[in-house]
KENUTOR-184950 format. One record per residue (C-alpha): x, y, z. Coordinates in steps of 0.1 Angstrom, whole numbers, padded with zeros to 4 digits. Layout:
BEGIN
- u|v|w
- X|Y|Z .
...
This chain:
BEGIN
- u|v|w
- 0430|-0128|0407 .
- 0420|-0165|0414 .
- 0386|-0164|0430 .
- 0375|-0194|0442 .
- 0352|-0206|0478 .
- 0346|-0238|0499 .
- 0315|-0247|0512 .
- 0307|-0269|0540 .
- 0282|-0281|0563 .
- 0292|-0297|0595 .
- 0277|-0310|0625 .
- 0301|-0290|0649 .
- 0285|-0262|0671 .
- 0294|-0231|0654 .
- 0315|-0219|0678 .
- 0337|-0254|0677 .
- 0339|-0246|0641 .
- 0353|-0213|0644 .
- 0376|-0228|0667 .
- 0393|-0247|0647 .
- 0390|-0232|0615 .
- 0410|-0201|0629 .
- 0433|-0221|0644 .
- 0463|-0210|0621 .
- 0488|-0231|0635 .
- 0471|-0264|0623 .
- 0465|-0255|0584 .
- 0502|-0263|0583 .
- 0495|-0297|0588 .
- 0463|-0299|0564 .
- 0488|-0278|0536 .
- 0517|-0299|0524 .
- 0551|-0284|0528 .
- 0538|-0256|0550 .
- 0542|-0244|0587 .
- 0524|-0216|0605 .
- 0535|-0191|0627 .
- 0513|-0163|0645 .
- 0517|-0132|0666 .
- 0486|-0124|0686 .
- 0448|-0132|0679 .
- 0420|-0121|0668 .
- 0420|-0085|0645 .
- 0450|-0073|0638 .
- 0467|-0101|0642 .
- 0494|-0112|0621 .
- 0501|-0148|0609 .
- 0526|-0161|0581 .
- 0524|-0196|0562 .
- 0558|-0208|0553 .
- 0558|-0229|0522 .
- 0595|-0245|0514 .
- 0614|-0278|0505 .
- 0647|-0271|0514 .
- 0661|-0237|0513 .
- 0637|-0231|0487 .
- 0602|-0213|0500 .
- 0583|-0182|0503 .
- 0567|-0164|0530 .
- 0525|-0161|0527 .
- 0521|-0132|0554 .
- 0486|-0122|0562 .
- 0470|-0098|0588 .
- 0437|-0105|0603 .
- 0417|-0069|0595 .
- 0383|-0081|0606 .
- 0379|-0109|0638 .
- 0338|-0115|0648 .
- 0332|-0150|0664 .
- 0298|-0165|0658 .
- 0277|-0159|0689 .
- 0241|-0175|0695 .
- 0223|-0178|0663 .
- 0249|-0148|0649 .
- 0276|-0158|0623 .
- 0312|-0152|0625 .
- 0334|-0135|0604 .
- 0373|-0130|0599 .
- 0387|-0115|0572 .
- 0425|-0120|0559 .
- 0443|-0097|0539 .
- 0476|-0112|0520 .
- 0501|-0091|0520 .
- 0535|-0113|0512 .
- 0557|-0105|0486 .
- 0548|-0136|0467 .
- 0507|-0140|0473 .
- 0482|-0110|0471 .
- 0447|-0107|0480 .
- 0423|-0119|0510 .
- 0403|-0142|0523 .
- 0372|-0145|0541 .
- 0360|-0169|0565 .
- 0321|-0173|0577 .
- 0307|-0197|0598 .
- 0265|-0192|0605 .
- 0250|-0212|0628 .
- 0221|-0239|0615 .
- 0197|-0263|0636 .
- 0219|-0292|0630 .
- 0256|-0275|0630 .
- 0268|-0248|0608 .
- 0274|-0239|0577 .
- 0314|-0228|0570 .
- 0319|-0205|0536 .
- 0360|-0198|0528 .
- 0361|-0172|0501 .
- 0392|-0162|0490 .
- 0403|-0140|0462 .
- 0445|-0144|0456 .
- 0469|-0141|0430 .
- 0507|-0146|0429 .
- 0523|-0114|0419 .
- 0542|-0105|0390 .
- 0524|-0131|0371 .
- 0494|-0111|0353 .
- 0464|-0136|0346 .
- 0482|-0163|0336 .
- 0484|-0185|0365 .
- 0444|-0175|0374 .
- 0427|-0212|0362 .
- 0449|-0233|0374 .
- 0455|-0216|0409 .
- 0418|-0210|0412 .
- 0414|-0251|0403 .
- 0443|-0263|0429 .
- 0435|-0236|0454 .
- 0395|-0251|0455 .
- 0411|-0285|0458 .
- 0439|-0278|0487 .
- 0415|-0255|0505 .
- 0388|-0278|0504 .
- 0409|-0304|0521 .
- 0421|-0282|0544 .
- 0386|-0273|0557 .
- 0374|-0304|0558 .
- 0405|-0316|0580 .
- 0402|-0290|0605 .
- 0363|-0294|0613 .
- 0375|-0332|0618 .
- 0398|-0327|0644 .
């Protein structure tokens, strides 16, 4: 599996953070080629990322199997499981709150099926890069 995480610190409230980090519809428009849909919120939860151009795409399904808002000086945590028939494994999202903001950690650990190894490096390498600008555009708004 391609195992890779995003650090950030950000000035936001913790709870803004959270906010819009789990804000699944707007990672499609931080993700090229990719739109969101969602059904319900918080744990079990169920959200899908559709990646296409044209009629060519595949479906990135994920359930939401652990949903803990920060609260006070408490960190939140949500935890993603993959489950499509084209991505596997899970993601985790923290946010801890810090004098000046909070601190935002995206760990994810995915693979595309069927493909052994091979693809590991340079998934890990574009998935750090992709996911790094996706974080970074949702805590700006």
């Amino acid at each position: 599996m391609a195992r890779f995480d995003v650090r950030r610190e950000t000035s936001l409230p913790a709870e803004v953070a959270w906010g819009r980090l789990t804000d699944w519809e707007r990672h499609g428009r931080f993700i090229p080629l990719t739109t969101v849909t969602r059904s319900g919120h918080g744990v079990r939860s169920t959200f899908t990322a559709r990646t296409a151009l044209g009629p060519f795409g595949f479906d990135d399904i994920m359930d939401v199997t652990a949903w803990e808002p920060p609260s006070g000086d408490l960190p939140g945590r949500c935890r993603i499981v993959k489950r499509g028939k084209v991505v596997a494994g899970w993601a985790e999202l923290v946010v801890t709150p810090t004098p000046s903001g909070s601190v935002v950690h995206w760990l994810e650990d995915a693979s595309i099926r069927h493909t052994g190894r091979v693809l590991d490096l340079p998934s890990r390498l574009m998935s750090r890069v992709i996911f790094g600008r996706l974080v970074d555009g949702l805590l700006d708004g």
